[in-house]
C-alpha positions as CSV (number, residue, x, y, z in Angstrom):
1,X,-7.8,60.0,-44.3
2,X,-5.1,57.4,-44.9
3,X,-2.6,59.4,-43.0
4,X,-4.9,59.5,-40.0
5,X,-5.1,55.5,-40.3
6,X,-1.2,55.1,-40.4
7,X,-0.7,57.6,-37.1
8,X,-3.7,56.2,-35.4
9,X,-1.6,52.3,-36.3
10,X,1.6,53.7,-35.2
11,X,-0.1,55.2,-32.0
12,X,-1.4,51.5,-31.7
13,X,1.8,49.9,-32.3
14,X,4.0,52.0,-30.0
15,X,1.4,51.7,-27.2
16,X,1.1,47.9,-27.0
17,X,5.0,47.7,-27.5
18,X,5.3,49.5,-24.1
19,X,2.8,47.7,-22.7
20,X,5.0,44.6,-23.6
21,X,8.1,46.7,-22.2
22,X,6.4,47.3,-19.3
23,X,4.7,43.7,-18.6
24,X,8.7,42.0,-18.9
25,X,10.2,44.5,-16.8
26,X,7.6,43.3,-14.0
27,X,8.8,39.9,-14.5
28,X,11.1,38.7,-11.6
29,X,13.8,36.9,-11.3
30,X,13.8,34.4,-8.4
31,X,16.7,32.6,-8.6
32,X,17.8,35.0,-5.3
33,X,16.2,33.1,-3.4
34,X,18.5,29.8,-3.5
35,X,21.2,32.1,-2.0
36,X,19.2,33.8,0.1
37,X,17.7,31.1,1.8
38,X,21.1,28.8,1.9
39,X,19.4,25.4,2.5
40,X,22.1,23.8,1.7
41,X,24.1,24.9,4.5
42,X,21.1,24.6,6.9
43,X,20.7,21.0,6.2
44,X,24.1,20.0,6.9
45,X,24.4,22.4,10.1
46,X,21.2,20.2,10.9
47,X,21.8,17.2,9.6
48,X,18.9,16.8,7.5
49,X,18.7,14.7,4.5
50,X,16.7,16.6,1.8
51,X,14.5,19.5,1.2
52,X,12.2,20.5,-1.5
53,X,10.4,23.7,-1.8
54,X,8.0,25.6,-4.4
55,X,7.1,29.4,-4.3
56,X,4.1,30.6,-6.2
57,X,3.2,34.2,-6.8
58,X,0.2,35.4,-8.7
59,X,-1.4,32.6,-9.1
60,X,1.7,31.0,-10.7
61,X,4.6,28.5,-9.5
62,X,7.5,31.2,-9.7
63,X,10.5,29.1,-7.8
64,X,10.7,25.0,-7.2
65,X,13.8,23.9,-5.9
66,X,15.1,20.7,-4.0
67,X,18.5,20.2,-1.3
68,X,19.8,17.1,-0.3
69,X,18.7,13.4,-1.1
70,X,15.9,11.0,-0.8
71,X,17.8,8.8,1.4
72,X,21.4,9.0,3.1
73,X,22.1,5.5,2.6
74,X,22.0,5.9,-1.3
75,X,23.2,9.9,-1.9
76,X,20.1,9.9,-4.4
77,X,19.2,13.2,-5.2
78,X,15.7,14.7,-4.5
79,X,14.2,15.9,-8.0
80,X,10.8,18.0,-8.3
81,X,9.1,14.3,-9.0
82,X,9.8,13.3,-5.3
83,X,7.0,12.4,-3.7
84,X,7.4,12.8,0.8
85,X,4.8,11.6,3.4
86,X,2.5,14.3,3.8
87,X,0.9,13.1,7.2
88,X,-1.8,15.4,8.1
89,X,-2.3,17.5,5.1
90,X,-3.8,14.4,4.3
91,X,-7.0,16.3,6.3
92,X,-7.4,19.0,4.1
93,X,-7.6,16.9,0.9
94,X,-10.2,14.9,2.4
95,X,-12.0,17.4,3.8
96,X,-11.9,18.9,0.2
97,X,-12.9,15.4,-1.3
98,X,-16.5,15.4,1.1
99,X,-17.1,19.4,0.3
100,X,-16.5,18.2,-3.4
101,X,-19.0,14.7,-3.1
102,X,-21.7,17.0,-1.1
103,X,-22.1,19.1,-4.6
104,X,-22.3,16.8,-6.7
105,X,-25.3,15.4,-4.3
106,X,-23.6,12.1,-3.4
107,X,-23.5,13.1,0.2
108,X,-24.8,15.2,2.8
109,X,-22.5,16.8,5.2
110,X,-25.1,18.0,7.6
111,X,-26.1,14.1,8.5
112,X,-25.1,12.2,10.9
113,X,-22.5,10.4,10.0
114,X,-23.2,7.1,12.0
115,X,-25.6,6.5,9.0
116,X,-23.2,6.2,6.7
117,X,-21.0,3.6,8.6
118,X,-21.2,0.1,7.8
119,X,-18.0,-1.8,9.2
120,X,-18.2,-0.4,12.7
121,X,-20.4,2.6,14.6
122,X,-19.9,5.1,16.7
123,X,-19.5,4.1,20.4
124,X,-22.2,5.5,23.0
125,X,-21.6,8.3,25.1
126,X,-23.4,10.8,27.4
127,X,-22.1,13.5,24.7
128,X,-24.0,12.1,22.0
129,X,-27.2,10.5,23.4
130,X,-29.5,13.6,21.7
131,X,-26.8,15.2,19.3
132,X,-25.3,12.6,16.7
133,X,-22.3,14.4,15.1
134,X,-22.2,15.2,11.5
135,X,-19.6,14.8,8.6
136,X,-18.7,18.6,9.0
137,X,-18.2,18.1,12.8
138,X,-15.6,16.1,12.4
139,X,-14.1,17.6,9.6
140,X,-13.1,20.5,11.3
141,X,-12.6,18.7,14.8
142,X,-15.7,19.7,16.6
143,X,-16.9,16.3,17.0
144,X,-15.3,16.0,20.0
145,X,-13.6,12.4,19.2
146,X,-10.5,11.3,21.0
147,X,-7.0,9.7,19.3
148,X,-5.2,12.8,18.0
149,X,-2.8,11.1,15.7
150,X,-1.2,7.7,15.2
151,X,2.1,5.7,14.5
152,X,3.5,4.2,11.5
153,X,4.4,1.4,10.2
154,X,6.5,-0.7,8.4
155,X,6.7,-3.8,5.7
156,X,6.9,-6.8,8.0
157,X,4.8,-5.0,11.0
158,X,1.1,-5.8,10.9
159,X,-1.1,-3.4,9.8
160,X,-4.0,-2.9,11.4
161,X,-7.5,-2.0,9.8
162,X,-9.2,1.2,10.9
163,X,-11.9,-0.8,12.1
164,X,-9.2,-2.0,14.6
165,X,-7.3,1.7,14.9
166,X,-11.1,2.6,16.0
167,X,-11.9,0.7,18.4
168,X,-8.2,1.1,20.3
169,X,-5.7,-1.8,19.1
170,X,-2.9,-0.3,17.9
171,X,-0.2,1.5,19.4
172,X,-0.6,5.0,21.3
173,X,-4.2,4.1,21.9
174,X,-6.0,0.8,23.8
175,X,-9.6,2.0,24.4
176,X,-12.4,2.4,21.8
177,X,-12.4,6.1,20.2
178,X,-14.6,8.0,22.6
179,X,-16.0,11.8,22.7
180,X,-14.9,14.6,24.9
181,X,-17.6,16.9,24.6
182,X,-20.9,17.3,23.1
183,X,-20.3,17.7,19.4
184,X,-20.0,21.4,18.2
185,X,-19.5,22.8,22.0
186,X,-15.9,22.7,21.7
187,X,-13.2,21.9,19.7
188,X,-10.1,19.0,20.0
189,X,-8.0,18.3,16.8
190,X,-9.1,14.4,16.2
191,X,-6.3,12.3,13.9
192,X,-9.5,9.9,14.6
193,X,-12.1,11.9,13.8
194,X,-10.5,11.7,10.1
195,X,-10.6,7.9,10.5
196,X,-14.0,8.4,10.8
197,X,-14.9,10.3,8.0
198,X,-12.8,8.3,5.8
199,X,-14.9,4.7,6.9
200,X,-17.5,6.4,6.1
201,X,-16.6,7.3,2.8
202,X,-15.4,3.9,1.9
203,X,-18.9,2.4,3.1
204,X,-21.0,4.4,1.1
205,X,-18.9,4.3,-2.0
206,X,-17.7,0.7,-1.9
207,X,-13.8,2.1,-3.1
208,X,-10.6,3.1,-0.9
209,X,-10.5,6.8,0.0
210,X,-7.1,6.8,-2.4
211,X,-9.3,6.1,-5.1
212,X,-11.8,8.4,-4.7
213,X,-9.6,11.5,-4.0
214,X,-7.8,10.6,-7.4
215,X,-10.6,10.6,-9.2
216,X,-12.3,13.5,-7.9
217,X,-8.7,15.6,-7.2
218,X,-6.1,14.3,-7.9
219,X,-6.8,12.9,-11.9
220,X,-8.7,16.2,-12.6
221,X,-6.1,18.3,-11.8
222,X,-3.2,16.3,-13.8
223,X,-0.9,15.6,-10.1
224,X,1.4,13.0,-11.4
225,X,3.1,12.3,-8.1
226,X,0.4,12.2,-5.4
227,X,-1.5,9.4,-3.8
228,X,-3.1,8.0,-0.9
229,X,-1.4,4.5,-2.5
230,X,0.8,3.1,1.2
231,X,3.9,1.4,0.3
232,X,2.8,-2.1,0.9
233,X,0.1,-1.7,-1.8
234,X,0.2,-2.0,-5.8
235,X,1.0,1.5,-7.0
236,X,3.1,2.9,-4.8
237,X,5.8,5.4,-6.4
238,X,9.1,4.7,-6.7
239,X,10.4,8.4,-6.6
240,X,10.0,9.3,-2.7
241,X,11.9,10.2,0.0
242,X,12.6,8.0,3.1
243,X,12.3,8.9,6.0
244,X,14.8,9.6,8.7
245,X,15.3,9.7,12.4
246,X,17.7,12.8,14.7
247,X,20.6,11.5,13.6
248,X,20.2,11.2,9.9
249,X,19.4,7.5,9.7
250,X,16.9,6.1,7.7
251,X,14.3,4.7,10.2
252,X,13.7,0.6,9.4
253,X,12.4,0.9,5.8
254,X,12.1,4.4,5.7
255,X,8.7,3.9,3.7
256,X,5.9,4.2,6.6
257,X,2.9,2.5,6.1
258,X,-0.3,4.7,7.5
259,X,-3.4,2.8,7.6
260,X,-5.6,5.6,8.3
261,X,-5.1,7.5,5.2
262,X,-7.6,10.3,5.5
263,X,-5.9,11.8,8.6
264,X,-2.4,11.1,7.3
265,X,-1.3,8.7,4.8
266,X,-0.8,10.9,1.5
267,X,1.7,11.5,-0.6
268,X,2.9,14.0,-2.8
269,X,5.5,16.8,-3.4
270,X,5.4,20.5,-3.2
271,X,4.7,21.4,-7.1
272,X,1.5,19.0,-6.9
273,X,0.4,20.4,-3.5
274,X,1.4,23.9,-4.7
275,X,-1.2,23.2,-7.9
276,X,-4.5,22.1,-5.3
277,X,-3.3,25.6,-3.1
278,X,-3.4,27.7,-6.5
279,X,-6.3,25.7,-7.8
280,X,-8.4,26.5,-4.7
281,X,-7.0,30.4,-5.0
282,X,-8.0,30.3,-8.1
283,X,-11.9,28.8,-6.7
284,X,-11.9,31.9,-4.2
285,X,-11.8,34.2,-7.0
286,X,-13.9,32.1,-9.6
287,X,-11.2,31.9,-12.3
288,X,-9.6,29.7,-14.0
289,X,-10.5,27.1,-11.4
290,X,-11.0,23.6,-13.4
291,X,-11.6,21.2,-10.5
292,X,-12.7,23.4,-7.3
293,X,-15.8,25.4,-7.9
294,X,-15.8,28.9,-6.0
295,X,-18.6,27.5,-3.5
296,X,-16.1,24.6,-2.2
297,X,-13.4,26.8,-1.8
298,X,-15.7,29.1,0.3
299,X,-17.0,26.5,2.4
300,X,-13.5,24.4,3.1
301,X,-11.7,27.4,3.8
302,X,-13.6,29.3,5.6
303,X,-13.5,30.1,9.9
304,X,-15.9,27.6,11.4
305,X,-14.0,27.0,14.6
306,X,-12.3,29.2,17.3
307,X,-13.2,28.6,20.6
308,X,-10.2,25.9,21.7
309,X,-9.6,26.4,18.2
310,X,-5.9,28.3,18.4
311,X,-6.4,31.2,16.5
312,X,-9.5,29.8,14.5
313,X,-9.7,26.7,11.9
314,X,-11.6,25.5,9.1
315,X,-12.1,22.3,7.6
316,X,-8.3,20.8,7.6
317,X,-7.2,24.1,7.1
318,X,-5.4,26.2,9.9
319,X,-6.8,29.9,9.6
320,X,-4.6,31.0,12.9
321,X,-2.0,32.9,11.7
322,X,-1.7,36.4,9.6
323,X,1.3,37.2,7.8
324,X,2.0,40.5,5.3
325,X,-1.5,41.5,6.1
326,X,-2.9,38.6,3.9
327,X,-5.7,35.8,5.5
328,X,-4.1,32.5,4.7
329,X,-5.1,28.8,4.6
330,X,-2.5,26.9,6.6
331,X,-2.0,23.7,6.9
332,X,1.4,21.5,8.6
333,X,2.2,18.4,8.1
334,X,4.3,15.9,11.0
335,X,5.1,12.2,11.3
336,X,8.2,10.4,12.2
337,X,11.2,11.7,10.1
338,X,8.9,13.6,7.7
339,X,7.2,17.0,7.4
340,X,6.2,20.0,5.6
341,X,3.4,23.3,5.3
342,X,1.4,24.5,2.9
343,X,0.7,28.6,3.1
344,X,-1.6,30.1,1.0
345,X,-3.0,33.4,0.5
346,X,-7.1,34.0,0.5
347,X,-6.3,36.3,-2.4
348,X,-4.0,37.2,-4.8
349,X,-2.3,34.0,-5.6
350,X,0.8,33.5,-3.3
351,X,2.3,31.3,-1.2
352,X,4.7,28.4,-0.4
353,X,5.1,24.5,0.3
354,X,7.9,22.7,1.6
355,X,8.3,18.8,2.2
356,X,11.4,17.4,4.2
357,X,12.1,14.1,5.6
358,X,14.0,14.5,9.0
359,X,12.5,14.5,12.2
360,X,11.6,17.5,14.4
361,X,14.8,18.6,15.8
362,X,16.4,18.5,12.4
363,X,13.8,20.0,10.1
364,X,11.9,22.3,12.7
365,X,14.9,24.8,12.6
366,X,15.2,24.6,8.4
367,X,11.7,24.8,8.5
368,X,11.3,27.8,10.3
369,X,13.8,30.2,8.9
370,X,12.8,28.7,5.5
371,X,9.2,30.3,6.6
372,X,10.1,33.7,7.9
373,X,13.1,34.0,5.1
374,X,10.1,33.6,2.2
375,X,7.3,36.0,4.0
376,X,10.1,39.0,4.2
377,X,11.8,38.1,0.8
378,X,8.7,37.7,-1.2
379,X,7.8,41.1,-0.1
380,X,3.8,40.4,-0.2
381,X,1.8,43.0,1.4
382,X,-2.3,42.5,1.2
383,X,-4.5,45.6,2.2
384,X,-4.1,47.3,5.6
385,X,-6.1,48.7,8.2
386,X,-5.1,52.5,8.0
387,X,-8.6,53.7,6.8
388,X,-10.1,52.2,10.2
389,X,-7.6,52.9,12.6
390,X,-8.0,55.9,15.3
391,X,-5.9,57.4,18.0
392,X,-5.7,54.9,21.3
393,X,-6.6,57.2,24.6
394,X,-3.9,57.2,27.0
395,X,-6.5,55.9,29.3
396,X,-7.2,52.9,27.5
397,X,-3.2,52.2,27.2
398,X,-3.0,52.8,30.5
399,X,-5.6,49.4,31.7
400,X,-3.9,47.2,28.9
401,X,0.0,47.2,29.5
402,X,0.6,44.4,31.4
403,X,1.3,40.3,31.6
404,X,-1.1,37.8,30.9
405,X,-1.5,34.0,30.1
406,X,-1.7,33.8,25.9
407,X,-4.6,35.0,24.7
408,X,-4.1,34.4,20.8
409,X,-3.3,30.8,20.5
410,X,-4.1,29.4,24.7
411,X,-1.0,27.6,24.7
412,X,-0.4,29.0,28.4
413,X,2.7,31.2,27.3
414,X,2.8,34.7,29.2
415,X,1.7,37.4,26.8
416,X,2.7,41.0,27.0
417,X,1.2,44.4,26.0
418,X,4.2,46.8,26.6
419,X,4.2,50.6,25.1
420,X,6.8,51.6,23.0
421,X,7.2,55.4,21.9
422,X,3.8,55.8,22.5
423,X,2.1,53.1,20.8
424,X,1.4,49.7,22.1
425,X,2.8,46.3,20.8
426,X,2.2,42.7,21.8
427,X,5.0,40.6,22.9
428,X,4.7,36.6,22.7
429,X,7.0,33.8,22.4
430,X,4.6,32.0,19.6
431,X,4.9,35.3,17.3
432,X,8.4,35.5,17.8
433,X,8.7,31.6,16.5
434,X,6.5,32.0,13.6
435,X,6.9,35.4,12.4
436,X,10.6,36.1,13.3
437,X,9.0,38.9,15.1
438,X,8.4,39.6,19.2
439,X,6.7,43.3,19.0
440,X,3.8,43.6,17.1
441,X,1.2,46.3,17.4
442,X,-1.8,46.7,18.7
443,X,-4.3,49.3,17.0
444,X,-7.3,50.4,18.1
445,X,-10.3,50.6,15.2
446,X,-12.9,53.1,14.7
447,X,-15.6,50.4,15.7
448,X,-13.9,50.3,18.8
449,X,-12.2,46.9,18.7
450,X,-9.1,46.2,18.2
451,X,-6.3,44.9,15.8
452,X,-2.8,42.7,16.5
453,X,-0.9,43.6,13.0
454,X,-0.9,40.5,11.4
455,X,-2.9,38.3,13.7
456,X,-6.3,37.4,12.2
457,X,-8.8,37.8,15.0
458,X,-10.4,40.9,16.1
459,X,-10.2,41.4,20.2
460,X,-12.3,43.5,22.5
461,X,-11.1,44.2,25.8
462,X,-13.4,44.3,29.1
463,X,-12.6,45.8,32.5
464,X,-13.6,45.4,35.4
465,X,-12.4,47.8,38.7
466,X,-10.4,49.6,36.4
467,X,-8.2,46.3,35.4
468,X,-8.5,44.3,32.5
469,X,-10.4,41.2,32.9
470,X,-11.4,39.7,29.5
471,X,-10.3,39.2,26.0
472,X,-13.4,38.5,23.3
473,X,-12.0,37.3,19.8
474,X,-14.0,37.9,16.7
475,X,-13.4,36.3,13.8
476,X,-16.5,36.5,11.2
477,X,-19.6,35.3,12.9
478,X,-17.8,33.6,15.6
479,X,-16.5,34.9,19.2
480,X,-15.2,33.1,22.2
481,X,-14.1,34.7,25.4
482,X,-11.1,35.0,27.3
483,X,-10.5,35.0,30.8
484,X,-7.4,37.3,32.0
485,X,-5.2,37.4,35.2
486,X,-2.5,40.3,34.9
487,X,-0.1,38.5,36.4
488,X,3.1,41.0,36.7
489,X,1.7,44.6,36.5
């Protein structure tokens, strides 16, 4: 009997020691990537100042790494504590602060918000005479509000309140915010909108939005280095990065002051917004989430836009783009001489943020390759379509092939189906900038719609005489329609 006990120990012992084997030869080493990606090089070919990046995989950080320096005038290095304007990843946050108040029952995102302002109230319009527009309208830009984003400022400028951003005195804007549409027809991204939801917030609670988001996100999930603190206030970190202008100088202060703070006025660096990405990935799956419960997660993430929408969009999030057959949440971030992206994947746990603080013609390009380096590096691949995928009749290919105006994203680009060794790819300029990639296929599904590799939205064609005449995208329970004119056939 004894002997039985020892070999069924040893059997034991040798079983979990190759376990162990096995689990560290799965471990990776990512220290590849600094090479690979050559930042370095791309900032000084660009002449940007700094750049700070952080990979996670699995649910984990797996890679951080910062290039360059917080400010050319001083040569200070950026660290993984250096804190970059976010500008309109700030929407996201606060979307995720209202989804997080509505749960606990201290808010209602299905009211009108006009009920909820105090300092100022919403204008009258045709658009709204018999449908007031909620908290969740405006969250994911369906509200139909005017003033799509705003311009900084700086110590010795004065700041204006959003009471005054509202109702049209400031720069870029000098009319009283106004509606487009009837609220949840259509869909216009609203920097104001944002504004909005964050006056209303501070009304009902009495506190600045800054405070609330760091107790309800920030605090609870230990993110040292992000605030919706502005420069000119009491708080304000000292580790950031200034911000710069196309020829690599710092521009004035280089410590913008944004006023409307719910649409674009937080900071933070790429570990902390890595941590609120992983927390919510975590959320989807209900584990190991501390902060975001799985419900929140479902509701701020998921597609409740997509006619006008580009691709579809949630609440802050961009849900527009596929990559490595994954659904991400997206979100991009630009102000003067500063911006970044967040990428996450719906599931399994990866993904990327990067902060820099250049302007566009100098980070767009780092930016970019940065994006398409990490999505072939990383070598993520989510499920795939095989299982529903059936052969396309050569009649079918036949009515497709042709040039159109964009139909994924409507930004008026021509748009090509062209056949390649028998099989049929889509050709676009706005692939070929985000993905690296101009030719990517189209499949045709057992249900009978069909399938861009790596975009996110389902399409069925219509014809008419024998032509193609309509595109209808399907994403979940939503569908908006396409017109198409073959323009070159």
């Amino acid at each position: 009997m004894k002997n039985i006990i020892y070999l069924l120990l040893f059997i034991v012992t040798v079983a979990s020691a190759q376990t162990s084997k096995k689990a560290q030869s799965k471990e990776r080493d990512y220290s590849f990537l600094t090479d690979s990606l050559n930042i370095d090089k791309q900032l000084e070919k660009n002449k940007l100042a700094g750049f700070s990046v952080v990979v996670f995989e699995n649910y984990k950080i797996v890679y951080s790494n910062q290039f360059g320096v917080k400010s050319i005038d001083s040569k200070e290095k950026i660290d993984q504590n250096t804190a970059f304007s976010t500008a309109s990843i700030s929407k996201p946050i606060t979307a995720l602060l209202c989804f997080i108040l509505e749960e606990k029952g201290l808010i209602n995102l299905d009211d009108p918000i006009d009920g909820y302002l105090k300092r100022w109230h919403l204008p009258k319009s045709k658009f709204t005479e018999n449908n007031s527009p909620t908290w969740r309208q405006f969250l994911n830009h369906t509200a139909g509000t005017t003033q799509s984003g705003f311009a900084d400022y700086y110590e010795g400028d004065t700041i204006p309140t959003i009471k005054q951003s509202l109702l049209g005195k400031i720069p870029r804007y000098d009319k009283e915010i106004d509606f487009l549409f009837t609220p949840g027809t259509g869909w216009a991204y609203s920097g104001g909108g944002y504004v909005i939801v964050q006056m209303a917030l501070e009304d009902t609670f009495n506190k600045p939005i800054g405070e609330l988001a760091a107790a309800y996100i920030f605090s609870p999930l230990g993110l040292k280095n992000t605030t919706m603190i502005q420069p000119d206030e009491k708080g304000f970190p000292t580790n950031v990065a200034l911000v710069h202008d196309e020829n690599e100088k710092v521009i004035r202060t280089g410590l913008p002051i944004t006023p409307q703070v719910g649409a674009s006025g937080m900071w933070s660096t790429p570990t902390d917004l890595a941590k609120i990405a992983i927390e919510m990935q975590n959320a989807l799956r209900n584990k190991n989430n501390k902060v975001i419960s799985y419900n929140v997660a479902k509701k701020v993430t998921e597609v409740t836009a997509l006619k006008d929408a580009v691709g579809g969009w949630s609440y802050g999030w961009q849900k527009s783009f596929g990559y490595n057959n994954y659904d991400w949440f997206i979100c991009n971030g630009s102000n003067t001489g500063v911006g970044g992206s967040v990428f996450a994947t719906m599931t399994d746990g990866n993904g990327f943020v990067f902060l820099t603080n250049g302007e566009k013609p100098n980070r767009f390009p780092v930016m970019g390759q940065t994006q398409r380096k990490l999505l072939t590096l990383m070598d993520w691949n989510g499920k795939t379509l095989n299982d529903e995928i059936q052969e396309m009749p050569s009649s079918i290919k036949e009515k497709l092939i042709g040039t159109y105006d964009d139909f994924l994203y409507a930004q008026g680009v021509e748009t090509k189906i062209v056949e390649k060794n028998n099989r049929l790819y889509v050709e676009s300029p706005l692939l070929d900038h985000f993905k690296g990639k101009n030719d990517n296929e189209l499949v045709y599904l057992k249900n009978g719609l069909f399938k861009i590799v790596d975009y996110p939205n389902l399409l069925k064609f219509d014809f008419s005489n024998g032509k193609l005449s309509s595109v209808i995208l399907t994403r979940d329970k939503l569908s908006t329609e396409i017109q198409l004119i073959d323009k070159v056939k």
